[in-house]
N, C-alpha and C positions, 0 to 999 in steps of 0.2 A: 504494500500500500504506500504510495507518493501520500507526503505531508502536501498542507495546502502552500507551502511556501516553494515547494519543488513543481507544482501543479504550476504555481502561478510564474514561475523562472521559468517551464517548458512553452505556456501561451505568450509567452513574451520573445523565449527565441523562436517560435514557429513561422513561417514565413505566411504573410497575408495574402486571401486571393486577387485584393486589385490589386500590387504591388510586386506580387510574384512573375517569376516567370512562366512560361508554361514549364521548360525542364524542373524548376523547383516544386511547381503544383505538384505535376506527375511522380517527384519523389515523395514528397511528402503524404498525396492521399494512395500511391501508388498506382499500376498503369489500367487496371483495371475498372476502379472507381472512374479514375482518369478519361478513360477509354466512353464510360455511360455516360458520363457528363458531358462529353464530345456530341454524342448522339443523341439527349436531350434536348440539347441546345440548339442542335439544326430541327426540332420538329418543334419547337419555341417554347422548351421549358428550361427553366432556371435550376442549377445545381448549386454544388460548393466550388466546382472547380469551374464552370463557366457561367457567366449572366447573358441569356439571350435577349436578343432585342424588341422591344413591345412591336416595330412593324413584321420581324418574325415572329413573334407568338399570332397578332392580328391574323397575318397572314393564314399559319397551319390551323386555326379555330376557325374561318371564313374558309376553308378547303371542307375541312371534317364538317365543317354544319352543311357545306353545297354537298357532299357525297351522302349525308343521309336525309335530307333530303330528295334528292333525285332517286334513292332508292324507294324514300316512301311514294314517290309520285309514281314512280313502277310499280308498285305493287297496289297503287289505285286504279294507272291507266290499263294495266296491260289488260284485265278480265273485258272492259272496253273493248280495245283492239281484239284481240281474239275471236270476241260474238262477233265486230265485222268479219274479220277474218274465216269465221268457219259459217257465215253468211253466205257466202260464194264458194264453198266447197261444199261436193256431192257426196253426202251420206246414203242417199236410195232408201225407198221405201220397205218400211219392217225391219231395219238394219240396224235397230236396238243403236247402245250409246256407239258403238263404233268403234275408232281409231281413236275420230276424230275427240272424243273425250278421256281419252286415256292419256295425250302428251300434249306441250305447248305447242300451238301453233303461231309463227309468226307471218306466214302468208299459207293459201292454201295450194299442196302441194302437188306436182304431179300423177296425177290417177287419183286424186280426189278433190280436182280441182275443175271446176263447171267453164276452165276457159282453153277449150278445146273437145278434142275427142277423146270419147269414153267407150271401154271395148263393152259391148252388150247394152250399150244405153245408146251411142251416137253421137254425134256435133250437140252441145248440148247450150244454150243461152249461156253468157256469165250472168243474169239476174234470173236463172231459173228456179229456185228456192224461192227467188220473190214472186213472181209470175203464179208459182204453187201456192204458195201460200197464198195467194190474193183469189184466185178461182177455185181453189181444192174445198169440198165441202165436208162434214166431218159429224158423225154422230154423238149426240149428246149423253148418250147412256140408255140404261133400262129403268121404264116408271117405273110407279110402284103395281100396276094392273099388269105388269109385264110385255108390255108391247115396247117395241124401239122408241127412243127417245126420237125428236124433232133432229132434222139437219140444223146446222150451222156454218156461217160462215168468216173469215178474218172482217167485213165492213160488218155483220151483225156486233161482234165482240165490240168493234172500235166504235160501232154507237153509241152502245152498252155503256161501254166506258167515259165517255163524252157526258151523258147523263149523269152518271155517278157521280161526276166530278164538278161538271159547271153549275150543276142547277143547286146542288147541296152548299157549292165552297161559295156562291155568290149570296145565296140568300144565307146560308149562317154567316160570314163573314162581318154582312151589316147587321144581322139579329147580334152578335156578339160586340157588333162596333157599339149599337147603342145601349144595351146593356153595361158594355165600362166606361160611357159616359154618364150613366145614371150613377154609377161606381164612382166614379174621379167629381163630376163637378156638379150635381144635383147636394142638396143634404136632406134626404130624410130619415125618422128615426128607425134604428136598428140598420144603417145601412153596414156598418162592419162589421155585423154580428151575420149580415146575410152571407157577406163577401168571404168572411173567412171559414162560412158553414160548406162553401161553395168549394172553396179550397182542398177544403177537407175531406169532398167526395175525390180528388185525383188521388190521395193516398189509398182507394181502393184497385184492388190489383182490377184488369180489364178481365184477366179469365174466370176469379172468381162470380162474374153475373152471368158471366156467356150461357150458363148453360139456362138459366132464365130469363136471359134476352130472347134465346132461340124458341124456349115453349111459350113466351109472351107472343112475339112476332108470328109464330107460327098459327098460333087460336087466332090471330086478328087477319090472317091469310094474305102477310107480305110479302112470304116467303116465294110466291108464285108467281109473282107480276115485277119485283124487283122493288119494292115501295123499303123491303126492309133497307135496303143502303141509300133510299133518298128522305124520307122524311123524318127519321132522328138527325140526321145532318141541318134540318133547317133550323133548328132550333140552337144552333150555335155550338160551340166548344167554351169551356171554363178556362183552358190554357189562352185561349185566343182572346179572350175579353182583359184576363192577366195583364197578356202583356199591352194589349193599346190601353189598358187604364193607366198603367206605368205610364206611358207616352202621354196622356193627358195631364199628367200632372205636371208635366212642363209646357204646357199652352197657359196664355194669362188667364184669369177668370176674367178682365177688365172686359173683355170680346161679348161676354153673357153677359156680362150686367148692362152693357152700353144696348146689345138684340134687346133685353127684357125694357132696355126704358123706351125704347124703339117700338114698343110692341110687338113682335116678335116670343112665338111662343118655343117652348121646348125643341117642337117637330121641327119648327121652322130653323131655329139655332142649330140642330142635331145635323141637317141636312143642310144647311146654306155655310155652317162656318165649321162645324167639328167633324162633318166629312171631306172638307179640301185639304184641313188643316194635321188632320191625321192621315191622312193619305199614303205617309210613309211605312207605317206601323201596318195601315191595312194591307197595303201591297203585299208585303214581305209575307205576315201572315196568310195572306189568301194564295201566294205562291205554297208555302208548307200544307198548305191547307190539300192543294193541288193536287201535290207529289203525294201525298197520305191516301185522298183517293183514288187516284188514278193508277196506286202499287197495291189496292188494298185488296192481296189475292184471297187471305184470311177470313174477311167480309165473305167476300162470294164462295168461299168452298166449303165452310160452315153454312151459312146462311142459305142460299140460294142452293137450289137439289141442280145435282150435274145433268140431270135432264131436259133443265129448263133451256131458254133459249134468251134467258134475260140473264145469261155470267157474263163477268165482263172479260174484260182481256188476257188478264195474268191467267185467272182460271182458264180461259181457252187455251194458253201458251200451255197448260198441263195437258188439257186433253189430246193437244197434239202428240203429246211424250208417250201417253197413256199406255199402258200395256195391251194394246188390241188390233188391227187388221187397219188403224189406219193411222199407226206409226210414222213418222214421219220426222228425223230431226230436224234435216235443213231448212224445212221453211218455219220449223219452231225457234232458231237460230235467228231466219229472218227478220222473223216476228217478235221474236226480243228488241232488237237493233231499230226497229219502227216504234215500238212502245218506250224507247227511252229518249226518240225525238224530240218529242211533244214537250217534256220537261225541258229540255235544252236550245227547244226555241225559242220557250215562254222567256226563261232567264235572259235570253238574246235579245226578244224583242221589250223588254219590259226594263232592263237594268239601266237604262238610262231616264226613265220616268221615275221612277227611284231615287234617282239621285237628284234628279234636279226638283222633284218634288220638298226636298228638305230647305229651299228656300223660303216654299208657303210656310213655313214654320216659324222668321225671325219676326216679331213685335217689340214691343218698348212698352211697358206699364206705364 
């Protein structure tokens, strides 16, 4: 054991690191220490024996965050690319998952690929998957009397689905916009007592009612015409009123009291200034709202019997798969890659209304 006064003669003759040279570093922490700290330093971390430099650290932190990044962005685009990709490749009818779902595909390849010729099939379209899918007609199932279910077709589904979505997300959208402005800027009594009773229905789970959603819906006979996935929609969402009542709390009240001395009643204020004025909250909203119906395969394969001729799309996209004689991947491939348009036009066509919308927003009390 070194006394403290031999400890403190050794820190006094040891050679320092900014003062040193490299051959003294290297003897003192030896070659190996020496040697990591070398290679530390070039991926811009700091040791004993070298200090790298903040625009080297900058640098390898701005590498490492772009490399994983781009990874995660691969591992969001590529399922993407792929469904185009096996969009244009010929799986053939009754030919179960294939190949074509067993490996990645990055284009579609030789002998299963629809841009050319195919031995036992012919000159074959590159959009013949879509062509099929657009004309191919498709059994619904077996009723319950036992007879074949009704045909169906890809424009029946995509009505289907059209319905599902515009008529429920427009009219709950504003059922739920004026509901969280009665929320945010009305006062009457018990209104926080209602709002956070209201709350307090999302912390029930959605499976635990399903199975009395399904025998309610079913005695009142929505199950059959398709009413069960439009008319609980009109009545709003609790998430969706949530969040534009949030946003209304940052509109001034001076707007309401100036309408009420105006004369201007509730309906009239709701509709002439807290619908331009929220306009940003209900966009976005009635986009989620969109994508929730428009994916909602859950909805119709519960709900709606595969017999009917009111499923919407997703559900059709299964019956193509279905285990039966009229199997078919590639145009359920297709018809994937068409049902994920719709979302990605809306975003296109609407993301600038969005933005510039959050202008109507700035006032002065």
């Amino acid at each position: 054991m070194l006394s403290k006064a031999e400890k403190a003669e050794r820190r006094a003759n040891a050679p320092l690191p900014g003062s040193a040279t490299p051959a003294e570093l290297r003897a003192f922490y030896g070659s190996f220490v020496y040697g990591v700290g070398a290679v530390l330093a070039f991926f811009g971390f700091s040791s004993k024996t070298h200090r790298a430099s903040k625009k080297r650290s900058r640098l390898v932190m701005d590498i490492a965050t772009y490399i994983v990044l781009l990874f995660g962005s691969f591992l969001m685009v590529y399922p993407f690319w792929w469904m185009i990709a096996g969009s244009f490749a010929w799986t053939g009818s009754g030919s179960g998952t294939g190949e074509l779902f067993k490996k990645l595909v990055w284009w579609p390849k030789k002998g299963y690929s629809t841009w050319g010729y195919i031995e036992n099939v012919g000159r074959v379209n590159p959009f013949y998957n879509y062509v099929l899918c657009f004309n191919s007609k498709f059994v619904g199932g077996i009723m319950p009397d036992g007879t074949v279910g009704g045909f169906w077709n890809y424009w029946r589904a995509v009505i289907n689905n059209l319905i599902y979505s515009i008529v429920p997300v427009v009219v709950g959208v504003i059922t739920s916009a004026s509901a969280a402005f009665s929320f945010a800027k009305i006062q009457w009594v018990g209104r926080n007592v209602v709002f956070f009773f209201l709350l307090a229905a999302i912390m029930v789970p959605g499976p635990s009612i399903m199975i009395t959603q399904y025998v309610m819906y079913d005695a009142m006979g929505w199950r059959e015409n398709g009413l069960v996935l439009i008319i609980p929609g009109l009545f709003g969402s609790i998430m969706t009123a949530f969040f534009i009542r949030q946003f209304l709390f940052g509109l001034p009240t001076s707007i309401i009291e100036a309408a009420k001395i105006d004369g201007a009643g509730y309906f009239r204020i709701f509709c002439g200034f807290i619908l331009p004025l929220a306009m940003p909250a209900i966009m976005a909203q009635g986009l989620l709202s969109f994508m929730g119906c428009w994916n909602n395969y859950m909805g119709s394969f519960i709900m709606i019997p595969q017999y009917s001729s009111w499923i919407n799309l997703p559900h059709a996209m299964y019956l193509m798969t279905a285990d039966n004689e009229s199997t078919i991947d590639g145009p359920a491939i297709a018809a994937s890659v068409l049902c994920v348009l719709p979302i990605m036009i809306l975003f296109a066509a609407f993301q600038k209304l969005i933005i510039g919308s959050l202008m109507l927003t700035g006032s002065k009390e």
